[in-house]
MARKE-703875 format. One record per residue (C-alpha): x, z negated, y negated. Coordinates in steps of 0.05 Angstrom, whole numbers, padded with zeros to 5 digits, always signed. Example, Ala and Ser with C-alpha at 12.3 -4.5 7.8 and 13.67 -1.06 7.14 Angstrom:
+00246-00156+00090
+00273-00143+00021
This chain:
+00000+00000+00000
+00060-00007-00047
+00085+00063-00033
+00013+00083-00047
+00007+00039-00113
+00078+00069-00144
+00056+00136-00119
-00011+00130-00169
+00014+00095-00221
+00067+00156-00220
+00010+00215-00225
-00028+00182-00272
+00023+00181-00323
+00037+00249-00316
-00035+00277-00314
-00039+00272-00388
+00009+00328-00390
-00021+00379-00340
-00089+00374-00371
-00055+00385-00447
-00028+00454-00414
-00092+00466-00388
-00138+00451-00456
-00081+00492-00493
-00111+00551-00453
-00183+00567-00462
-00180+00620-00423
-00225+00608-00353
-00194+00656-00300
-00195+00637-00229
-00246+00576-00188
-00230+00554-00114
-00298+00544-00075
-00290+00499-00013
-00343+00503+00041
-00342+00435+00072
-00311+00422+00143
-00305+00490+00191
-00287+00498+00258
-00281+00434+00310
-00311+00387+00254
-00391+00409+00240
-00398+00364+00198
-00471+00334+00192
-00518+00360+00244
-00598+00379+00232
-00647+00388+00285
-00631+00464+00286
-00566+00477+00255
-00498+00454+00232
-00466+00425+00160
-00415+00470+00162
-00452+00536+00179
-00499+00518+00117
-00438+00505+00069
-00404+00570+00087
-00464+00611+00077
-00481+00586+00008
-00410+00585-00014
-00403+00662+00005
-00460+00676-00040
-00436+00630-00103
-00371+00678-00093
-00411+00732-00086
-00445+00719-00151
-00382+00704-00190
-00352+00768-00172
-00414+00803-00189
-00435+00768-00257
-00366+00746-00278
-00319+00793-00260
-00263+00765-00300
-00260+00703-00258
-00222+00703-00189
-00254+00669-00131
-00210+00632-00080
-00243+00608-00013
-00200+00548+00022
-00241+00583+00087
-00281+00649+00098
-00298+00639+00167
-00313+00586+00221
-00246+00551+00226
-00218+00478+00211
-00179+00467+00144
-00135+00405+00126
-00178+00358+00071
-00105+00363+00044
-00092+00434+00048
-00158+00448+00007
-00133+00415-00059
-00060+00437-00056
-00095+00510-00054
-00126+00495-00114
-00058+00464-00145
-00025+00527-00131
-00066+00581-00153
-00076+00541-00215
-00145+00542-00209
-00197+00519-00269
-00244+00489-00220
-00251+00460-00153
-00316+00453-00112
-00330+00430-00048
-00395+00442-00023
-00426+00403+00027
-00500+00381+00058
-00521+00307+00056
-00551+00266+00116
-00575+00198+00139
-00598+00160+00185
-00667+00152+00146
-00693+00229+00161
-00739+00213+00096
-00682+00220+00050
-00679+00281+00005
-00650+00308-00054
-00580+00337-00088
-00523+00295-00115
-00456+00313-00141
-00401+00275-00134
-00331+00270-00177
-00269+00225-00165
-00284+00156-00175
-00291+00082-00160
-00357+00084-00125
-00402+00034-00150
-00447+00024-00085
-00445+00017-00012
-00485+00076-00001
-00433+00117-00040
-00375+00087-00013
-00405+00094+00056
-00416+00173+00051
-00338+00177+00023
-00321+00142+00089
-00358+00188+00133
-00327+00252+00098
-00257+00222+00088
-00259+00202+00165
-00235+00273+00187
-00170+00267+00166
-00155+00213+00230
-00147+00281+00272
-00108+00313+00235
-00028+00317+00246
+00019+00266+00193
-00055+00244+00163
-00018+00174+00145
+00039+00216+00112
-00001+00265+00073
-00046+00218+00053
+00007+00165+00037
-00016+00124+00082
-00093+00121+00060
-00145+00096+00108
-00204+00114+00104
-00240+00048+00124
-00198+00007+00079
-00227-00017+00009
-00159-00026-00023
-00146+00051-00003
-00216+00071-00032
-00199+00035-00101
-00134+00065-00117
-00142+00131-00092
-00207+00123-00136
-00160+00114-00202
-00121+00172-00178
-00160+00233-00217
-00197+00192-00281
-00159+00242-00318
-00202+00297-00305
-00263+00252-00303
-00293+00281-00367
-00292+00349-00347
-00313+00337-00267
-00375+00301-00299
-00391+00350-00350
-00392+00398-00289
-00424+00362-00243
-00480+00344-00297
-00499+00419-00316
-00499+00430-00237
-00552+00371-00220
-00595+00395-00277
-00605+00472-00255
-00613+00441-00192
-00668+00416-00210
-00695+00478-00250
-00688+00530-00198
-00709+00487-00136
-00762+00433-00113
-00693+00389-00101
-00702+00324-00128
-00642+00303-00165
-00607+00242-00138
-00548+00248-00204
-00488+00250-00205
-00434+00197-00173
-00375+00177-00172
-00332+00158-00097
-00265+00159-00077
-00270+00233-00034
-00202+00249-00013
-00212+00330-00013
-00223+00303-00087
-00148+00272-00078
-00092+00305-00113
-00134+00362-00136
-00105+00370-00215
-00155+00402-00237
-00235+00382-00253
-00266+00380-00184
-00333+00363-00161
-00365+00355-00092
-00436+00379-00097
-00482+00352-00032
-00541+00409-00033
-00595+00376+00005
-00608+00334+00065
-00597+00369+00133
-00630+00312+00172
-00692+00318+00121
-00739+00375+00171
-00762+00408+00106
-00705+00405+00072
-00660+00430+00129
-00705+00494+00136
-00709+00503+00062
-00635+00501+00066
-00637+00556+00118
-00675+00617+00085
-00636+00667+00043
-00672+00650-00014
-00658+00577-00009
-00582+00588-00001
-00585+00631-00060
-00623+00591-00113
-00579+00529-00093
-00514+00590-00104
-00553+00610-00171
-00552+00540-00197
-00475+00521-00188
-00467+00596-00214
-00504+00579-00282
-00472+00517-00283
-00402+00540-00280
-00422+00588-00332
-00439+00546-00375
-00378+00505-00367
-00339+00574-00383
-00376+00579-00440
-00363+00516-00469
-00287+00515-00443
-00283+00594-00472
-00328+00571-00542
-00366+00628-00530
-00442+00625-00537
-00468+00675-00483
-00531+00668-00461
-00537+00655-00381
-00559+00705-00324
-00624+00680-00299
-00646+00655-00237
-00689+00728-00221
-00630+00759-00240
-00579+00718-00194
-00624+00724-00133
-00627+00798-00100
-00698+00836-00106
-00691+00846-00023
-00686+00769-00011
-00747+00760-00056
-00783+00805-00013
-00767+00779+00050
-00777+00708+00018
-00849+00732+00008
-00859+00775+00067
-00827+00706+00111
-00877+00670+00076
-00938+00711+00083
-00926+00727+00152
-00919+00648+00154
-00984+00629+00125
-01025+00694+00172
-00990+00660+00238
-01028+00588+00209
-01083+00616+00194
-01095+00649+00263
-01074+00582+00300
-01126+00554+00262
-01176+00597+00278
-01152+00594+00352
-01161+00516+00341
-01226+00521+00317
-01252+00571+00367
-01222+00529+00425
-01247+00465+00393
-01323+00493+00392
-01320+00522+00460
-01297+00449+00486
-01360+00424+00450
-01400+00482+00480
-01372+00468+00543
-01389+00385+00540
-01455+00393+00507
-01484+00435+00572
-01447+00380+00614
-01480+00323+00578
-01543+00369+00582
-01541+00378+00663
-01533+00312+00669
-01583+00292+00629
-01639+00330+00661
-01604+00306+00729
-01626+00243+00709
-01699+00256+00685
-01716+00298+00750
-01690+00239+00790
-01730+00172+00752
-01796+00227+00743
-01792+00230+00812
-01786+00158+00828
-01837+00138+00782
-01886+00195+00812
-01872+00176+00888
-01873+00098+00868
-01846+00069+00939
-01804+00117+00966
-01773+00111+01039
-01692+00145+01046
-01636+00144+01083
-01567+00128+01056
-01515+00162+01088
-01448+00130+01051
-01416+00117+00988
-01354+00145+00947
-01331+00127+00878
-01334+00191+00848
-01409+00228+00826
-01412+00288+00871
-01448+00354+00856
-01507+00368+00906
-01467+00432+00916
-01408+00394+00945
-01399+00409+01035
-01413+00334+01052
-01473+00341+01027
-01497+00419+01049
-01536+00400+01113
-01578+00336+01085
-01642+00351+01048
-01675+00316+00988
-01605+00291+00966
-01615+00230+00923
-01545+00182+00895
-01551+00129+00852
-01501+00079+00812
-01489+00012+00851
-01430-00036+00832
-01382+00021+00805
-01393+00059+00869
-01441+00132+00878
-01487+00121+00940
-01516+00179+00969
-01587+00188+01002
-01627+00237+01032
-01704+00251+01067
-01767+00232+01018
-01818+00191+01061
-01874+00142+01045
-01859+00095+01105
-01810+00063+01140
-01822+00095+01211
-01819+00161+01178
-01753+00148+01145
-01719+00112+01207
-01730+00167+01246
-01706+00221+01203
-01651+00167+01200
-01647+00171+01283
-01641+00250+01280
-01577+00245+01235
-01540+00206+01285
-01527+00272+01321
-01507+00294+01251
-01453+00244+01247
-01480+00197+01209
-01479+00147+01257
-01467+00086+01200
-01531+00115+01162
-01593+00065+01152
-01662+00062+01118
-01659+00040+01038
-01728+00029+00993
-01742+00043+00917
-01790+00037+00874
-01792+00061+00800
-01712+00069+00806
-01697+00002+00834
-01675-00013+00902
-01725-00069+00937
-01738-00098+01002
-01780-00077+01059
-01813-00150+01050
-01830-00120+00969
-01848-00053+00999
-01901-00082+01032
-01932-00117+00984
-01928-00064+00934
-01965-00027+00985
-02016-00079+01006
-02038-00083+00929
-02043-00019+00921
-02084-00007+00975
């Protein structure tokens, strides 16, 4: 940590001087985008795509814009492709080409798949967990890289004393970083339904030993659903592209004292990705709509379908107690029980006649024959023996109820 302290205290004191060359110059020629992590290190991870793939694409088209709309500015990429670069190596390319500006763009995420929103972040002493927590998690890649403790002069990532000097390391170009980052949040928030989390400071070490003004922009929340897709469509990537283009503009501008007015955001974005933004969108909304209407239609058949159910069984039910209450005391034989309610279609019952079940004790019990005396009923009951119904015996109702031969007689007797 002493190496590390000396080390600082050395840089800071000669800052002063490499941003008085740099004010001397108002001339803004050359910006080094960085499209966070790359190859073996993803980065964050959504339900349906990677950090890294995300950063690349949108830092491709904020090139793409600059060499379109500001042709006087050079663009350097620290990577082009899929493929792993050193946190260090990305701010000693921007010390070498002498860049005017450094940004590293990267997508947010947390544990909390509520959170949402853009926030840009310059070299600081972070002032809450939270911020000193998402520093850790992007500093942490530099444990696999090769002489990390040497490059890095011994920083370590989960160390607070490391965080706060490395921290006091770039307040020199604090102003401008912040003046940056600030324009950035703001069209942001006028070109996109992003809400705008501000701007931050935290000890980022691609940040570290970058001499010039540097921000690290996150764009959105990749473990947000809605924001993850948002940050998957063309048009998405290239109004979050448009807004760091206007910004940096601006910053020209105001580094350049030259009041042009700025490109925008229909003019950034190409008329094709409009289209297909539309025609996605369209085509999204006719795919809804016809689920719905499948939804519906299936939804009313399943009514259709329970209402003749509840119908069948309804009339099942007045057929059977208008005929008990016609017969009065009515002679059957019960045959046997099952817990399910059969349908007088089903094989068991095919060969009986005058099929009549009732509900008994959360059990179906199934009768058949139609007599008005006993002696009538037992020996219908004798002639199923031969059937198989060997366990079969006589049962008596009257008006729905089951009753005793003793009450089937005297029902009888009085109404005789």
């Amino acid at each position: 940590m002493k190496k590390l302290l000396i080390l600082l205290l050395l840089s800071i004191n000669t800052l002063p001087y490499t941003i008085a060359q740099q004010t001397n110059s108002s001339r803004f020629s050359k910006i080094v985008i960085d499209p966070g992590h790359g190859g073996d290190k993803p980065g964050a991870k959504g339900k349906r795509s990677l950090e890294k793939d995300i950063n690349l694409a949108v830092s491709l088209k904020l090139g793409e814009l600059i060499n379109n709309h500001l042709p006087g500015v050079k663009v350097v990429f620290t990577r082009t492709k899929d493929v792993d670069v050193d946190l260090i190596n990305r701010s000693r390319l921007a010390n070498r080409e002498k860049a005017d500006l450094f940004i590293s763009i990267h997508c947010n995420a947390a544990p909390n798949r509520t959170a949402y929103g853009t926030e840009t972040f310059v070299m600081g002493l972070a002032k809450s967990q939270a911020n000193i927590e998402a520093a850790k998690k992007e500093n942490a890649d530099i444990l696999t890289e090769a002489n990390y403790a040497e490059n890095y002069d011994g920083f370590d990532p989960n160390s607070p004393e490391s965080n706060i000097f490395f921290a006091l390391y770039q307040n020199a170009y604090l102003e401008q970083s912040l003046s940056l980052a600030d324009k950035m949040q703001k069209h942001y928030t006028a070109n996109t339904k992003l809400y705008d989390r501000g701007v931050k400071q935290a000890p980022y070490l691609v940040l570290y030993k970058t001499s010039v003004p540097a921000v690290l922009t996150e764009i959105g929340f990749i473990s947000n659903e809605r924001e993850e897709k948002y940050l998957n469509t063309e048009k998405g990537q290239y109004e979050i592209a448009a807004s760091i283009f206007q910004a940096i503009f601006n910053y020209k501008n105001r580094i350049e004292g030259k009041r042009i007015a700025t490109p925008s955001i229909s003019e950034l974005i190409p008329q094709k990705v409009i289209r297909e933004e539309q025609e996605r969108i369209k085509r999204e909304e006719e795919e809804r709509r016809i689920k719905e209407e499948q939804d519906r239609i299936a939804f009313e058949k399943q009514k259709e379908i329970e209402a003749q159910q509840q119908g069948k069984e309804a009339k099942e039910k007045d057929s059977i107690e208008t005929e008990e209450e016609t017969n009065g005391v009515v002679y059957r034989v019960q045959v046997f029980v099952d817990k399910a309610k059969l349908s007088k279609e089903d094989s068991r019952l095919k060969d009986l006649e005058d099929v009549w079940m009732y509900k008994d004790d959360k059990m179906w019990k199934y009768t058949t024959g139609n007599y008005n005396n006993f002696n009538q009923a037992n020996e219908y009951r004798i002639s199923l023996k031969d059937k198989g119904y060997k366990d079969a015996f006589v049962v008596i109702f009257h008006k729905n109820k089951r009753i005793s031969l003793e009450r089937a007689k005297e029902l009888e007797k009085n109404n005789n």
